[in-house]
Residue frames as qw, qx, qy, qz and C-alpha x, y, z in Angstrom:
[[0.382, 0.142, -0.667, 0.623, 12.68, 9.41, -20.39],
 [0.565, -0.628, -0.531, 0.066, 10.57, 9.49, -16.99],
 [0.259, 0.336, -0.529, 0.735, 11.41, 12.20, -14.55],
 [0.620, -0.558, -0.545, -0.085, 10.76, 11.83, -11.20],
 [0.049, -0.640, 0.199, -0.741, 10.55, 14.43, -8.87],
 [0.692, -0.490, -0.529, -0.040, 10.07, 13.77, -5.08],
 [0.237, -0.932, -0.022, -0.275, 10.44, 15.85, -2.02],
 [0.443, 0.646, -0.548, 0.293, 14.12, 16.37, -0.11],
 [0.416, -0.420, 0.636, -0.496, 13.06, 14.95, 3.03],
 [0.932, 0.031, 0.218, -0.287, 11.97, 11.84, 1.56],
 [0.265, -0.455, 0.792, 0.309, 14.87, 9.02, 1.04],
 [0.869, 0.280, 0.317, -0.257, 14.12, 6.58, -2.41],
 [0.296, -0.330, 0.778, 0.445, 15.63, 4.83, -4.83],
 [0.620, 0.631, 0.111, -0.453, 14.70, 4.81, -8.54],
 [0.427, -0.035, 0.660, 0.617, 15.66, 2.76, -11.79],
 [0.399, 0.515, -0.051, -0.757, 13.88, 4.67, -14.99],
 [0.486, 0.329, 0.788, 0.184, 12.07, 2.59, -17.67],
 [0.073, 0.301, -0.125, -0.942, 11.52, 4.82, -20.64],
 [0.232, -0.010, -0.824, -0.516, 9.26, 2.15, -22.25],
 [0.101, -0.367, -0.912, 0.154, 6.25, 1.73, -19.76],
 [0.025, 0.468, 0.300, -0.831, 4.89, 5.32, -19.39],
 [0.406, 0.743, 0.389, 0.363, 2.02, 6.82, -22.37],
 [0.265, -0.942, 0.006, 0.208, 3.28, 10.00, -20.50],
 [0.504, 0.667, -0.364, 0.411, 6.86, 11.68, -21.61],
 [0.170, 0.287, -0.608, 0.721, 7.16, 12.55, -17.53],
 [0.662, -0.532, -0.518, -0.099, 5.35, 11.32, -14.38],
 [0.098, -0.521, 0.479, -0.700, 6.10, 13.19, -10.86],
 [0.729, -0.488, -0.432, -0.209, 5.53, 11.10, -7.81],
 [0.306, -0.585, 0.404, -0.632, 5.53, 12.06, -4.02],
 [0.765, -0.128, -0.619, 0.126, 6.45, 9.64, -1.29],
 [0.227, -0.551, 0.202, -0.777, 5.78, 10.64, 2.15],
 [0.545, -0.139, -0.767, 0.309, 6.40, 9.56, 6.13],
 [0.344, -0.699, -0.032, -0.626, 5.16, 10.94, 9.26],
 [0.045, 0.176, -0.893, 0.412, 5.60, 10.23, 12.59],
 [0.495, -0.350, -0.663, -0.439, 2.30, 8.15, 13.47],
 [0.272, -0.425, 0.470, -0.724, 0.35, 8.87, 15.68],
 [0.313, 0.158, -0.933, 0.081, -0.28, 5.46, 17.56],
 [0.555, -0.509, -0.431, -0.498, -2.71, 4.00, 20.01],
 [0.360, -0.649, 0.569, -0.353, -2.57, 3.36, 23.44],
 [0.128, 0.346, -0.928, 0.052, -1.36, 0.03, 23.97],
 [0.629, -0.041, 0.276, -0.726, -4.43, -2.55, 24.91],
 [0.065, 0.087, -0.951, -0.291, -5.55, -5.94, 24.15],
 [0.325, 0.613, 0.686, -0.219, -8.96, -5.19, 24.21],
 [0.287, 0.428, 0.598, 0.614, -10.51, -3.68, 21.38],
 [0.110, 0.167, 0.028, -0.979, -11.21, -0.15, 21.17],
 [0.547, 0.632, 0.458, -0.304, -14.96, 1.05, 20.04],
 [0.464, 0.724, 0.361, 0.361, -15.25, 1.73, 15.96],
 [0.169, 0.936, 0.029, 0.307, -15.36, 5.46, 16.67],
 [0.547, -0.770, 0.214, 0.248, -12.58, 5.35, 19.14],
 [0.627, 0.060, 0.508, 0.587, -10.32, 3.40, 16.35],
 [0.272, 0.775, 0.333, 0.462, -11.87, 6.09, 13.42],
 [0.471, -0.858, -0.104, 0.174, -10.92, 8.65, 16.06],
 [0.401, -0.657, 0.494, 0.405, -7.13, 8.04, 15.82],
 [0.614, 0.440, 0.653, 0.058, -7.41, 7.25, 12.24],
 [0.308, 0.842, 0.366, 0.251, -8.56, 10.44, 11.19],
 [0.286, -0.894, 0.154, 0.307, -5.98, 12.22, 13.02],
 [0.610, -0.110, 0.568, 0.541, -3.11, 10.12, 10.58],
 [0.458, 0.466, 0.615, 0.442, -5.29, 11.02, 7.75],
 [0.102, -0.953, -0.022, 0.286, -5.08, 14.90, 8.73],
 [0.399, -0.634, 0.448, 0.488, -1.45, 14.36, 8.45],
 [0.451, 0.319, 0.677, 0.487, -1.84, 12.25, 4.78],
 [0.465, 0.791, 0.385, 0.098, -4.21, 14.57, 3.43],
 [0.237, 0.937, 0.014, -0.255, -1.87, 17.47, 4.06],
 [0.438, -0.295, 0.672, 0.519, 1.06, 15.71, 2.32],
 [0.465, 0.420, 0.775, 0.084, -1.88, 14.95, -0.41],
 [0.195, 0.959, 0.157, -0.129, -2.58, 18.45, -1.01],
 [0.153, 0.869, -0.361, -0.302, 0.63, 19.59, -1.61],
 [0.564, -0.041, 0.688, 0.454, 1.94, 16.71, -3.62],
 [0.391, 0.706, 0.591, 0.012, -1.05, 17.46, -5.61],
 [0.129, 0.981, 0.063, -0.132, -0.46, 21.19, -6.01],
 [0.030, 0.778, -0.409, -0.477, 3.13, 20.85, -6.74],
 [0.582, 0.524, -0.434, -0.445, 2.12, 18.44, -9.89],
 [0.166, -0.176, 0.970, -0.033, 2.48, 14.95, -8.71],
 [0.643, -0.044, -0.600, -0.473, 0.58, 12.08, -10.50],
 [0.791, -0.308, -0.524, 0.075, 0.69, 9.40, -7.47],
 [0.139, -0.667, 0.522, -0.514, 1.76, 9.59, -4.00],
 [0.700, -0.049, -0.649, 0.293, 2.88, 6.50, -1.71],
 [0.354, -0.712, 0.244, -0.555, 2.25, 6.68, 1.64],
 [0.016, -0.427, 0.867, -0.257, 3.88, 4.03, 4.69],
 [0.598, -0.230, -0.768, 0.001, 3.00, 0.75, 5.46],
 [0.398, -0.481, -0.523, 0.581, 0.85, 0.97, 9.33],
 [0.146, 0.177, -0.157, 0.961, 0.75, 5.21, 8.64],
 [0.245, -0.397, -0.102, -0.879, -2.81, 5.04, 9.45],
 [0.746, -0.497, -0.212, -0.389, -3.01, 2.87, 12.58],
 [0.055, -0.696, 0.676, -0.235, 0.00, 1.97, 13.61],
 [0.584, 0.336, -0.737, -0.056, 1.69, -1.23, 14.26],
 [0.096, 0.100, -0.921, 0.363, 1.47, -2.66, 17.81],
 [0.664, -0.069, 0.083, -0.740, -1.59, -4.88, 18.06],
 [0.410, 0.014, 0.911, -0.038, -2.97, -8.24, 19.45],
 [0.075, -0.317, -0.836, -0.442, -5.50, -10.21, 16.45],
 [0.146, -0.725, -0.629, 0.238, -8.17, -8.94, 18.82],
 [0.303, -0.500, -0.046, 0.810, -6.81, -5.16, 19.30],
 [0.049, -0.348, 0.306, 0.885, -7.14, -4.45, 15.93],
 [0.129, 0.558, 0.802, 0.170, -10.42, -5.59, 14.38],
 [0.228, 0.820, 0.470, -0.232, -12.46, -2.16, 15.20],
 [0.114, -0.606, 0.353, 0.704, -9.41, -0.87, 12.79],
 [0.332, 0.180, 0.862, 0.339, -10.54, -3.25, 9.88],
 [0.520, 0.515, -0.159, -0.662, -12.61, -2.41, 6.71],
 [0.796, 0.183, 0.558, 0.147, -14.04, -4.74, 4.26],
 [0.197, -0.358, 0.671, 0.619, -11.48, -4.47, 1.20],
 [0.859, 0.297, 0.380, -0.170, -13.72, -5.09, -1.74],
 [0.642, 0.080, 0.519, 0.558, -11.90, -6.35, -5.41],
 [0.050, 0.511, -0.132, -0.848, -11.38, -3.64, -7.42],
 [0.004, -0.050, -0.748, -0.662, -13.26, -5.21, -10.22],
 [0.007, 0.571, 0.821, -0.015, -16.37, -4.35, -8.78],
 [0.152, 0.489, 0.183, 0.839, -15.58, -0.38, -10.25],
 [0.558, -0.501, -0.508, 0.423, -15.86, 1.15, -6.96],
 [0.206, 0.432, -0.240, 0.845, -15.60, 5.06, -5.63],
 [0.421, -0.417, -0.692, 0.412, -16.05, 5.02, -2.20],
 [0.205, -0.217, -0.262, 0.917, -16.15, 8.71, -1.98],
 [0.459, -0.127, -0.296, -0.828, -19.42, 8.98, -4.28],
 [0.786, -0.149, -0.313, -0.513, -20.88, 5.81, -2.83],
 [0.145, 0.478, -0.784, 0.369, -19.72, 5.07, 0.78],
 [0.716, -0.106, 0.466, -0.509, -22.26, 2.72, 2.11],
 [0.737, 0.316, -0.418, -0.426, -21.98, 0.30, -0.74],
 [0.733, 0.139, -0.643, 0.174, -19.67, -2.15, 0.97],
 [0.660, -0.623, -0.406, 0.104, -20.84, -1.19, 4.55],
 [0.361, -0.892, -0.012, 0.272, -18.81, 0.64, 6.95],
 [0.813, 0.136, 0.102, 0.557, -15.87, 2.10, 5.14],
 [0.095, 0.965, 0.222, -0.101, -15.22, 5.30, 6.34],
 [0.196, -0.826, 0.368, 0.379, -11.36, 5.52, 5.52],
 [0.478, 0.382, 0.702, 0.364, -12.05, 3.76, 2.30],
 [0.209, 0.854, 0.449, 0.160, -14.20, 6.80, 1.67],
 [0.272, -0.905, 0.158, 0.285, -11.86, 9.50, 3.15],
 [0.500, -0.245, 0.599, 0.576, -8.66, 8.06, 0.77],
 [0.352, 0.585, 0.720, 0.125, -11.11, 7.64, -1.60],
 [0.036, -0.950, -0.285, 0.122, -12.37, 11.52, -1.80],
 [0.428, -0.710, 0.290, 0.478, -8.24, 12.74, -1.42],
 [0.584, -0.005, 0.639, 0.501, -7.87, 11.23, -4.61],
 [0.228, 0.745, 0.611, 0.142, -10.94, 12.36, -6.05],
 [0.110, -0.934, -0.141, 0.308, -10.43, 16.04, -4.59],
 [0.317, -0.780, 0.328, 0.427, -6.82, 16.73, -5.46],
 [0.756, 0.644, -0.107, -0.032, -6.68, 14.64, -8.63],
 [0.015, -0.713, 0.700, -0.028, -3.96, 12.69, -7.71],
 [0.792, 0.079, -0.605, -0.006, -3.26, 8.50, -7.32],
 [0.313, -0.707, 0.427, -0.469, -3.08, 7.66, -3.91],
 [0.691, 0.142, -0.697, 0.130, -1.25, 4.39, -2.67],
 [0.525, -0.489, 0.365, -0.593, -2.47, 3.71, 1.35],
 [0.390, 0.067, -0.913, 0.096, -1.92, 0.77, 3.64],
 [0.424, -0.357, 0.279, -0.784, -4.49, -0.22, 5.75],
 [0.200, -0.104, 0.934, -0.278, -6.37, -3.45, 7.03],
 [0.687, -0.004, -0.433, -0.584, -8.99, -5.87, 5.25],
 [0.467, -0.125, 0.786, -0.385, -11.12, -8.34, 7.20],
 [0.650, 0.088, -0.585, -0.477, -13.19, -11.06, 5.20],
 [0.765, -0.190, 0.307, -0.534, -15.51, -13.22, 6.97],
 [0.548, 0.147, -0.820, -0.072, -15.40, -17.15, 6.73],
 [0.793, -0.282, 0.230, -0.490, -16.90, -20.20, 8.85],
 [0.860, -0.138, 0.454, -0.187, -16.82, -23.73, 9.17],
 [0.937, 0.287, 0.189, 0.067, -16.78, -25.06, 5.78],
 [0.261, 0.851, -0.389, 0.238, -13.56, -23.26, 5.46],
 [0.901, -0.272, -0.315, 0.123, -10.83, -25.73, 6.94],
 [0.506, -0.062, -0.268, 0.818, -8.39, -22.75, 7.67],
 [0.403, -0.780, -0.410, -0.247, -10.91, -20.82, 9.17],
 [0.173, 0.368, -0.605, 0.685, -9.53, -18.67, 12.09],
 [0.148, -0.437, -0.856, 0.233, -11.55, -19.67, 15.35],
 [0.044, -0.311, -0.195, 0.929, -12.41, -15.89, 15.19],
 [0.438, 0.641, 0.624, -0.087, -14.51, -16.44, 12.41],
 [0.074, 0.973, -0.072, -0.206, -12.44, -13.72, 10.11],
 [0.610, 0.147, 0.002, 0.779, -8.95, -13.13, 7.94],
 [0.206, -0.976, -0.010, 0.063, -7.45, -10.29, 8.45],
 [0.716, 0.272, 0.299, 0.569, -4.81, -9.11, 6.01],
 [0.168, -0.694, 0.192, 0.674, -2.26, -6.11, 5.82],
 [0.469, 0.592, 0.572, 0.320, -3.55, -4.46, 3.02],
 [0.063, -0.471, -0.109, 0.873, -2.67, -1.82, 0.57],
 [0.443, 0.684, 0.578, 0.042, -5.05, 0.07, -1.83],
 [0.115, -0.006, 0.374, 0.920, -4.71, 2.46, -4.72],
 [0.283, 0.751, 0.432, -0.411, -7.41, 4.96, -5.19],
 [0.385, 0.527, 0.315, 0.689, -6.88, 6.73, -8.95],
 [0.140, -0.038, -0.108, 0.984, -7.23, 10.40, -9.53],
 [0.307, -0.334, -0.484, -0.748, -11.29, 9.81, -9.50],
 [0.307, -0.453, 0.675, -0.495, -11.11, 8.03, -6.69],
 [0.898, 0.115, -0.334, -0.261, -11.69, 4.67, -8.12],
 [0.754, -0.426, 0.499, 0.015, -10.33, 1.72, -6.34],
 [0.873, 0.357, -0.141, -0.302, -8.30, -0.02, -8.48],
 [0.556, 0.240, -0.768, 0.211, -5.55, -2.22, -6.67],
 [0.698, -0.619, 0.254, -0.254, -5.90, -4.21, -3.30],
 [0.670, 0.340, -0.605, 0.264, -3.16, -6.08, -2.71],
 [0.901, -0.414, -0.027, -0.125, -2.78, -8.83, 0.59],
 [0.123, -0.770, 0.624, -0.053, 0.77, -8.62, 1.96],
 [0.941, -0.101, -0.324, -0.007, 2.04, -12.34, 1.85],
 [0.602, 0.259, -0.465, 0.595, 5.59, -12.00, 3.48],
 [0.400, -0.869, -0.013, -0.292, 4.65, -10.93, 7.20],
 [0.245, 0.447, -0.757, 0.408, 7.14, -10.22, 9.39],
 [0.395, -0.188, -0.837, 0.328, 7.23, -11.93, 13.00],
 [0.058, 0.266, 0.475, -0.837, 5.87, -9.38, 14.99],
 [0.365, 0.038, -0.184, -0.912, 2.53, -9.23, 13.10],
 [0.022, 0.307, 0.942, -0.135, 0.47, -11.62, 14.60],
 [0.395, 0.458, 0.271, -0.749, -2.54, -9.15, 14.24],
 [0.574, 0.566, -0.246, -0.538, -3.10, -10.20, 10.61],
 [0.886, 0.176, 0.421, -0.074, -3.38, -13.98, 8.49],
 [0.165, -0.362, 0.689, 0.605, -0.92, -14.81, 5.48],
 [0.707, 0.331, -0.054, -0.622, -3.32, -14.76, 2.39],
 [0.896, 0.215, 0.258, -0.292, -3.23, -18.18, 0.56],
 [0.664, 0.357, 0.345, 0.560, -1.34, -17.35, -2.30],
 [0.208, -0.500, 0.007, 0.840, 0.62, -14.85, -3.03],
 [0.316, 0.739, 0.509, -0.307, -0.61, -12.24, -4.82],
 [0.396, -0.003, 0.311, 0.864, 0.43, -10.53, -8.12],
 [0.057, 0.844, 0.439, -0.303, -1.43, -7.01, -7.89],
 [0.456, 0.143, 0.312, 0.821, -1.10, -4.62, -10.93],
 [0.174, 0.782, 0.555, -0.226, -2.47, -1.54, -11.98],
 [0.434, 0.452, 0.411, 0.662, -2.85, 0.82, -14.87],
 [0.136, -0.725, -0.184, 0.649, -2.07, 5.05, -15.08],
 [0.254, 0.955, -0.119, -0.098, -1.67, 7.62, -17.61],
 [0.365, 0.823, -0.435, 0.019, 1.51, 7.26, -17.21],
 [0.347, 0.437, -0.805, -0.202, 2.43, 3.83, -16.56],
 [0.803, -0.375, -0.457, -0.080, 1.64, -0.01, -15.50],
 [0.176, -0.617, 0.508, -0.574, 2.51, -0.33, -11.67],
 [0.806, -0.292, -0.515, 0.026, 2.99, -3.84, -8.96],
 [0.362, -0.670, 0.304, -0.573, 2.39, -3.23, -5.66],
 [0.723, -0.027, -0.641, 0.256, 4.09, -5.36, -3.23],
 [0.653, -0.675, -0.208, -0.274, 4.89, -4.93, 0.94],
 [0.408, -0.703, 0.554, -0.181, 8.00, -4.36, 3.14],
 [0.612, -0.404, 0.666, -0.137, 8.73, -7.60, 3.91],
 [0.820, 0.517, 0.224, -0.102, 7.79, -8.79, 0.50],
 [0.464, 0.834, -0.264, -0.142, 11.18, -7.84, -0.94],
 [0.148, -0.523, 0.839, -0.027, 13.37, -10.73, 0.51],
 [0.638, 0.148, 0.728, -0.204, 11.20, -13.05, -1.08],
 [0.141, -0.003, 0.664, 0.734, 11.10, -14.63, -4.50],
 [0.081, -0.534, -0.621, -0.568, 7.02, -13.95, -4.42],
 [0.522, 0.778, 0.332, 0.109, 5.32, -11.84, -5.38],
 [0.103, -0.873, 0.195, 0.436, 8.52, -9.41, -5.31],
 [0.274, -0.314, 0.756, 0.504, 10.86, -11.10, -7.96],
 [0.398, 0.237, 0.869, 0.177, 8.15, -12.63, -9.64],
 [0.144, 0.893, 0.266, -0.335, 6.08, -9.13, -10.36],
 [0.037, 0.746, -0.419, -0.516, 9.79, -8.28, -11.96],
 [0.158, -0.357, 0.789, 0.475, 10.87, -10.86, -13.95],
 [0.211, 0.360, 0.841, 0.345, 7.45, -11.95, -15.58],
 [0.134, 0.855, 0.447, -0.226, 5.37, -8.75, -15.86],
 [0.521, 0.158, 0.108, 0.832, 8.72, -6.41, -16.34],
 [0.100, 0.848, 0.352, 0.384, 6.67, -3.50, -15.31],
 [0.035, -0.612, 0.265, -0.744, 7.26, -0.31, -13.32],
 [0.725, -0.420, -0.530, 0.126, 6.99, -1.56, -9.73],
 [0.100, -0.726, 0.324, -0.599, 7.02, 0.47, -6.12],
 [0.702, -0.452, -0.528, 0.153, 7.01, -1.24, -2.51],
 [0.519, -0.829, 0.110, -0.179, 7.38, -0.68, 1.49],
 [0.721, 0.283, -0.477, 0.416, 11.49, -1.73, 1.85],
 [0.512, -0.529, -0.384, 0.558, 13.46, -0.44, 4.57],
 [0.017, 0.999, -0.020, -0.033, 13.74, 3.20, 5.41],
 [0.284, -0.914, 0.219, 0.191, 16.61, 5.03, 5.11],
 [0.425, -0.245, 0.652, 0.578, 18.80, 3.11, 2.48],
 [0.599, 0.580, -0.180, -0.522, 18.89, 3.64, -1.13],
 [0.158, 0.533, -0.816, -0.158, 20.25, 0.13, -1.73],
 [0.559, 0.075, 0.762, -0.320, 17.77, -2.57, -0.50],
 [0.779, 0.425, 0.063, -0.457, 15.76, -3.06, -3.88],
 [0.644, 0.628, -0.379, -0.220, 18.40, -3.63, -6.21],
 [0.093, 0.518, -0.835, 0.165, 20.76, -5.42, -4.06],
 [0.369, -0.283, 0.861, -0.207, 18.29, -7.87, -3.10],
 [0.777, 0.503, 0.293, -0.239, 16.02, -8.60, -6.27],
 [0.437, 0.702, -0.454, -0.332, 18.98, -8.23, -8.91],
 [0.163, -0.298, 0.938, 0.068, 20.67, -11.80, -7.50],
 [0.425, 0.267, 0.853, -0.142, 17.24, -13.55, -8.56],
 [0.462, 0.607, -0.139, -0.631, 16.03, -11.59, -11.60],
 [0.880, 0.252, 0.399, 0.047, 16.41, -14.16, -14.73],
 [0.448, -0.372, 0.316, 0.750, 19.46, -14.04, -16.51],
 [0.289, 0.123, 0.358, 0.879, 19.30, -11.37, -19.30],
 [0.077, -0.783, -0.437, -0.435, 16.97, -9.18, -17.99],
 [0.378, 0.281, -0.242, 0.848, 18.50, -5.97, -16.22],
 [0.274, -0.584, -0.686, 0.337, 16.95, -4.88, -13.45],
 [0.243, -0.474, -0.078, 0.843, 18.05, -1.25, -14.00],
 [0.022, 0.006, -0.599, -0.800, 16.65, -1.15, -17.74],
 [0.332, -0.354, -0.750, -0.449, 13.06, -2.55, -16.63],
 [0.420, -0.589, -0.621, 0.302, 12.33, -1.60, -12.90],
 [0.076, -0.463, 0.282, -0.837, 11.32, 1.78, -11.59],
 [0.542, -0.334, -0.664, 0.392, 11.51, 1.74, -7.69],
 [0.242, -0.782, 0.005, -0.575, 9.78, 3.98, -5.13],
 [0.471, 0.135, -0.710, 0.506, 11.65, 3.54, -2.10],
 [0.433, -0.607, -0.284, -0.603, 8.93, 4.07, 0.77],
 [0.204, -0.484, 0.619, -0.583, 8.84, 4.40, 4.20],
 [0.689, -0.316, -0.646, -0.088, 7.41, 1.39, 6.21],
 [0.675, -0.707, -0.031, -0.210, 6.93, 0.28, 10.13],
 [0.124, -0.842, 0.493, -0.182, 9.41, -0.25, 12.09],
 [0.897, -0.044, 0.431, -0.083, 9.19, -3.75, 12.21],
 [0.768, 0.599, -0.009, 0.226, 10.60, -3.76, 8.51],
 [0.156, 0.885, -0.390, 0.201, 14.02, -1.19, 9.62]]
């Protein structure tokens, strides 16, 4: 049996899977803040201005990080937006971007931040993990060049894709995952191609990482359950404990129980999503 442990100020919703974990028990920590935001603007801040207000979010993350850590948590989930917040034009938010690289290219940003160019809050997630020995689940923003011979090219020269990453407890990268379901209000950010089925392996179990808006859709949120069957968290709405199941159990395939095969981290998201 799994127990999960998770602070009283934090609302979620859990099914237990006794059959995915090498662990007996796994503790994970899910954690909101109020964000601290930019000023409004449709011009584009400098780098260090964006890194600026950044690092203030990640003040708040790390100390959630530390004491997950210290009171025995394996992973911690943090909100969709918690480290830049949510109201931006396509333009606005570029000096907030980071190239995203695939985790198959065995990555720790925190031993070797220059490898993929600027990435200082790659490297700063990166390090939390590393430091505190802990799994750290973070949403942030991936840009990825393109041109011409691309025929969905933006004119900007650039995607740009609400993105979250998993850092292990070495700080290894080892999930990016490309929201596909945006809501309306996110015009700051491109719908990837194809949706994405992002997994990733722990001590103590497999894990698919999906995106707020991702759960009223049959991909990658239905599809992550009914053909993978693994442990699975995402960014629903705040404040209910009733959104997962009630809206992935009507589309599960018939004889497979959501409740017997899904564990759910209910997580905070933006406000867009409530």
């Amino acid at each position: 049996m799994i127990a999960l442990r998770f602070s009283k100020c934090v609302v979620i919703f859990a099914f237990l899977v006794p059959s995915v974990c090498a662990l007996d028990t796994f503790i994970a920590a899910v954690y909101e803040h109020a964000v601290i935001l930019p000023n409004r603007t449709e011009k584009p801040v400098s780098k260090e201005e964006a890194l600026l207000l950044m690092n203030k979010n990640i003040d708040v993350l790390e100390k959630a990080v530390k004491l997950a850590a210290k009171q025995g948590a394996h992973i911690i989930v943090t909100p969709e937006d918690g480290i830049y917040g949510w109201v931006f034009t396509r333009e606005s938010i570029d000096p907030y971007l980071e190239d995203i690289p695939a985790p198959e290219v065995n990555w720790i940003p925190c031993r070797d931040p220059q490898r993929f160019g600027y990435t200082p809050v790659q490297e700063r997630l990166s390090c939390l993990a590393k430091d505190n020995s802990i799994y750290v689940v973070a949403n942030i923003g991936d840009k990825k060049p393109c041109n011409a011979s691309d025929p969905h090219c933006p004119p900007d020269g650039r995607y740009q894709y609400n993105t979250d990453v998993v850092f292990d407890s070495k700080g290894r990268l080892v999930a990016r995952y490309h929201k596909y379901n945006l809501f309306a209000p996110e015009i700051q950010f491109d719908f990837p191609k194809d949706p994405e089925l992002v997994t990733f392996d722990t001590p103590f179990g497999k894990f698919g990482i999906f995106t707020c808006f991702d759960i009223f859709s049959h991909h990658p949120a239905v599809v992550v359950v009914n053909e993978f069957q693994w442990t699975v968290f995402s960014t629903p709405r705040p404040g209910t404990t009733y959104c997962p199941s009630s809206l992935l159990s009507h589309s599960i395939q018939p004889g497979l129980e959501p409740w017997a095969s899904t564990c759910w981290l209910q997580i905070p998201t933006t406000p867009a999503c409530t």
